[in-house]
Wavefront OBJ file of the C-alpha trace (Angstrom):
o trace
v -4.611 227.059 107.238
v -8.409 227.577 107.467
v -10.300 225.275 109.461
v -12.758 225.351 106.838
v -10.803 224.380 104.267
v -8.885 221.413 106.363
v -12.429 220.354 107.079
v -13.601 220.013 103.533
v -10.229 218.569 102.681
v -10.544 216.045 105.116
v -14.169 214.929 104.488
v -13.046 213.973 100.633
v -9.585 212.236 101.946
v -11.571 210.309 104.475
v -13.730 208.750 101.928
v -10.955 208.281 99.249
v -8.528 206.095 101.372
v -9.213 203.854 104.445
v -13.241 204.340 104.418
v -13.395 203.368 100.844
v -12.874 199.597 100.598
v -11.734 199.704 97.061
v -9.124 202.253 97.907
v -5.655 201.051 96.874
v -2.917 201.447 99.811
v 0.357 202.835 98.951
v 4.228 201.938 99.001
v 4.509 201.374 102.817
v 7.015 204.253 104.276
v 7.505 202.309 107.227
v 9.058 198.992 107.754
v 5.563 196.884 108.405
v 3.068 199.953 108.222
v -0.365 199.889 105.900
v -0.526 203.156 104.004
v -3.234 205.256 101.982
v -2.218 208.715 100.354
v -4.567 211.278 98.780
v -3.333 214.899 97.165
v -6.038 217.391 96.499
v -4.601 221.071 95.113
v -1.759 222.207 97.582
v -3.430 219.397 100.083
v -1.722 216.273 100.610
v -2.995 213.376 103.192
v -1.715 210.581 104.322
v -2.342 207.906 106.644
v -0.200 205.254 108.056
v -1.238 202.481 110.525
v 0.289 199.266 112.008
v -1.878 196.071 112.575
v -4.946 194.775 111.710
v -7.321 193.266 114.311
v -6.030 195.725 116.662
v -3.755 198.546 115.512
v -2.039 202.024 115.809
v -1.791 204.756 112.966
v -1.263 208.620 112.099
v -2.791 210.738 109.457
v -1.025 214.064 108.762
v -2.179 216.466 105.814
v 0.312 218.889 104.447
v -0.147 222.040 103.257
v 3.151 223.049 100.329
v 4.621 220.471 101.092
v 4.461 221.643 105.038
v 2.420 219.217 107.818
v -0.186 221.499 109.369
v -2.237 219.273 110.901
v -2.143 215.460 112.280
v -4.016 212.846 114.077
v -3.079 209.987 115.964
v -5.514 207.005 116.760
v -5.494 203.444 118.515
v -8.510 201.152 117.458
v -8.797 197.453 118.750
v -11.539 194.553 118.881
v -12.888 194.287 122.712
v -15.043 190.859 122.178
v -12.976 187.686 120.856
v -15.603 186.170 119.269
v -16.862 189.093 117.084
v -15.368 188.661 113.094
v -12.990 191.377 112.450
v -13.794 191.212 108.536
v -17.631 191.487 109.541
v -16.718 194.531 111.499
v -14.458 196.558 109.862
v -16.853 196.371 107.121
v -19.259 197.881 109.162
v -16.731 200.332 110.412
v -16.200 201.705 106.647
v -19.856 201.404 105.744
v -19.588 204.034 108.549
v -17.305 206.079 107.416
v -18.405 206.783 104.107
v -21.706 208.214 105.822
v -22.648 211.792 104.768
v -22.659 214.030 108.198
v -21.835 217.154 109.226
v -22.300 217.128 112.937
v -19.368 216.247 114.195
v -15.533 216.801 113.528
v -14.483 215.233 110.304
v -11.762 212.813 111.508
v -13.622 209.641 111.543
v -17.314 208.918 110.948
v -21.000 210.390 111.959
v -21.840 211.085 115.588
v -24.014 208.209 115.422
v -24.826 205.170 112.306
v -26.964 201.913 112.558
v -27.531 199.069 110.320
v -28.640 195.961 111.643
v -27.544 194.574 115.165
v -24.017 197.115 114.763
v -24.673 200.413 116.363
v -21.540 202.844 115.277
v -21.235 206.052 117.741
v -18.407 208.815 117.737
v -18.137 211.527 120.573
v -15.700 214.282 120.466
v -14.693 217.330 122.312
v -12.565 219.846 120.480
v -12.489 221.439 117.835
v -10.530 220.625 114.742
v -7.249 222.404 116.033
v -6.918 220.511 119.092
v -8.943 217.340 119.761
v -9.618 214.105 121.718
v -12.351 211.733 120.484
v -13.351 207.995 120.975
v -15.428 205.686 118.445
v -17.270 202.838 119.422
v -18.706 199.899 117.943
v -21.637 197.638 119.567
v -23.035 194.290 118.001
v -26.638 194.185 119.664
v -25.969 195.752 123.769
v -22.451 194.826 123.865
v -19.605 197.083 122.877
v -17.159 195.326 120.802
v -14.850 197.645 119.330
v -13.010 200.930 120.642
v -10.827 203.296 119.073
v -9.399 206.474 121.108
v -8.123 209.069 118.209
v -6.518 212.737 119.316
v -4.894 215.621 116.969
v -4.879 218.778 116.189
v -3.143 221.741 114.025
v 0.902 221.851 113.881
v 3.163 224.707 114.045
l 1 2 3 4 5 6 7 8 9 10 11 12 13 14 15 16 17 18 19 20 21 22 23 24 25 26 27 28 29 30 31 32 33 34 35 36 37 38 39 40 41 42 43 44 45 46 47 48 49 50 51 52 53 54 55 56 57 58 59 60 61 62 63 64 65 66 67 68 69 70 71 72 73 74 75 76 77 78 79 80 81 82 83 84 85 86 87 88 89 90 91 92 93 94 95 96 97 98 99 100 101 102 103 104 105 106 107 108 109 110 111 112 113 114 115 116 117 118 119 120 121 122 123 124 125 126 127 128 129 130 131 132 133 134 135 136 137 138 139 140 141 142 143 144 145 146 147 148 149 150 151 152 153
């Protein structure tokens, strides 16, 4: 599969499940799990996480019906206090920011609005990658998420 391609699939699928807040989840193919599922073409995406406040997921795309290309992240809340609704609003206000200067597999390399400060750093490239997104109310960092993936064969 072109990288190319992947990455323009994965910009649209971003932004048509999780990011978009009125996004409708899918039939749960786990036992617990939150899904989101988006076909595009010969392109199918889908995402399935466990948890909430603090939780674990994968996204795989498939190309024909074949995966070809998968991600795995871990995301949790690092200050008690902070509201988790407040903040995963942010986080998909985020999200659904236009960018191009960074891998598309989460958000922007860097997105303010108000006290929250968003900030994703990568190393990588598409194929084969490691990244980690943070989220800080005011000076304090209050959110983490590690995510990692890369092509399959």
């Amino acid at each position: 599969m072109q990288l190319e391609k992947l990455a323009n699939f994965l910009r649209e699928a971003n932004k048509s499940t999780y990011a978009n807040k009125d996004a409708s989840k899918v039939l749960s193919e786990r036992l617990g799990s939150l899904d989101y599922h988006f076909e595009k073409e010969n392109l199918v995406y889908h995402d399935t996480y466990f948890g909430v406040r603090d939780f674990i997921g994968e996204e795989i795309v498939y190309e024909d019906l074949k995966p070809v290309w998968g991600a795995n992240y871990y995301g949790f809340i690092l200050d008690e206090s902070i509201d988790e609704n407040e903040l995963y609003e942010f986080l998909r206000q985020s999200l659904m920011e236009e960018w191009n200067n960074v891998l598309p597999v989460r958000g922007p390399k860097s997105f303010s609005s108000g006290n929250w400060k968003y900030q994703f750093i990568t190393e990588g490239i598409l194929s084969r990658f490691s990244g980690k997104e943070e989220i800080s109310f005011g000076s304090d960092i209050v959110y983490s998420c590690f995510v990692h993936g890369g092509m399959i064969q």
